[in-house]
N, C-alpha and C positions, 0 to 999 in steps of 0.2 A: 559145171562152171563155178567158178570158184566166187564166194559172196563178196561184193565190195564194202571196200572197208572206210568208214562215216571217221570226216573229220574230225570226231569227238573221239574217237578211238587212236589215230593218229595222235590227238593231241596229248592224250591219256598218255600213249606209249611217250612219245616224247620228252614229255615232261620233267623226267631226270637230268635229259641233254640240257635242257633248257635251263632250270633251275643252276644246275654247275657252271653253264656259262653265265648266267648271270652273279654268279659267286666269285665266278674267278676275274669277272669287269670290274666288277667292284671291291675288289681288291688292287686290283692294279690301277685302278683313281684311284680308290683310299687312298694307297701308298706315295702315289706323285702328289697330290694333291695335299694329301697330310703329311707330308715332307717341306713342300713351300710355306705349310702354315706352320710348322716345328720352325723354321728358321725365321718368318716372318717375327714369329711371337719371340724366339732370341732377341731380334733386332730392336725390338720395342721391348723386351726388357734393359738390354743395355743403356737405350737411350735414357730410360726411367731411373737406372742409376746411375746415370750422367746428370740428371736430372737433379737428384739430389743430394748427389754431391755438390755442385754447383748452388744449390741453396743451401745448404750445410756452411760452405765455406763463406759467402756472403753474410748468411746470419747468427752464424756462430752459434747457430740450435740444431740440435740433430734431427734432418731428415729423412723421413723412410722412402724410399721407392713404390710407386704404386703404377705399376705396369698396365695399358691397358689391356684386355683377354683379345687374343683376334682369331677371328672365325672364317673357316672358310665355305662358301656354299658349297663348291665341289665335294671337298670332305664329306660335306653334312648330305649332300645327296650321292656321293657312294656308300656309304654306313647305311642309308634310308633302302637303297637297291638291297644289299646286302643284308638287312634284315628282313626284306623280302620274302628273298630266297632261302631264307634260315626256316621263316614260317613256311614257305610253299617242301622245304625238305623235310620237316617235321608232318606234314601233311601225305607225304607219298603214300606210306602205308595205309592210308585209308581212303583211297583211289580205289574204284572197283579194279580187280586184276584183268576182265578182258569184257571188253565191252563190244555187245556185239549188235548189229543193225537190224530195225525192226523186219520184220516179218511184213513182205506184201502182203495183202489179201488176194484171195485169184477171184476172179474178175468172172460171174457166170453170166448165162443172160437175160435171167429172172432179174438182176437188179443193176441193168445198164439204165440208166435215164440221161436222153438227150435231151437238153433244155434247150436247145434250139440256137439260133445265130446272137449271139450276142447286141446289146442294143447299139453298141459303139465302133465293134470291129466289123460286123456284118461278116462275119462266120460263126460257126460254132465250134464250141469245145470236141476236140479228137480223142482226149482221155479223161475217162472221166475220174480217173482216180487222181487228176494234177488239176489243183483247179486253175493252173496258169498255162496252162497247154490250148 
């Protein structure tokens, strides 16, 4: 019968899948997201050198533009995801390669002990190797 296989090992194997799709989500908000901020941040430069211009021409002193920086959280938590995933991929290689589930012990009759019905349930334990059984 074939051994079953512990969620730590599934996770193990998996983790390639996983990591990629979290590279490739966070790419595709990077990209939407750091596209609204590219044009956001245009929009508020222009208006900065509308800005002063407008006082340039009034005061007849030259003006710089001083744009403010705009940020966006999407951005900054698809880049956060994304380097995540850069560390969890720099990581793989030193993943055990096959992880495998411990070893029962078999169960003789030299060292069965019934502790009897419990104080609360009023039965006792049927395995003794689970303490929640």
């Amino acid at each position: 019968m074939p051994e079953p296989v512990s969620t730590t090992a599934m996770a193990i194997k998996a983790a390639p899948y996983i990591l990629a799709a979290l590279k490739t989500g966070s790419s595709i908000i990077g990209s939407h997201y750091g596209g609204k901020q590219s044009r956001r941040q245009q929009e508020e430069n222009e208006r900065a050198e509308a800005r002063a211009a407008m006082i340039s021409a009034l005061t007849g002193q030259r003006a710089t533009a001083q744009p403010q920086i705009m940020n966006s959280p999407g951005a900054s938590a698809a880049g956060t995801i994304g380097n995540i995933s850069d560390i969890g991929m720099n990581l793989l290689p030193y993943l055990p390669r096959s992880v495998s589930t411990p070893s029962v012990p078999t169960v003789t009759a030299g060292n069965i002990q019934n502790p009897g019905p419990g104080p609360l349930s009023g039965l006792g334990r049927t395995d003794p190797s689970n303490p929640y059984s």
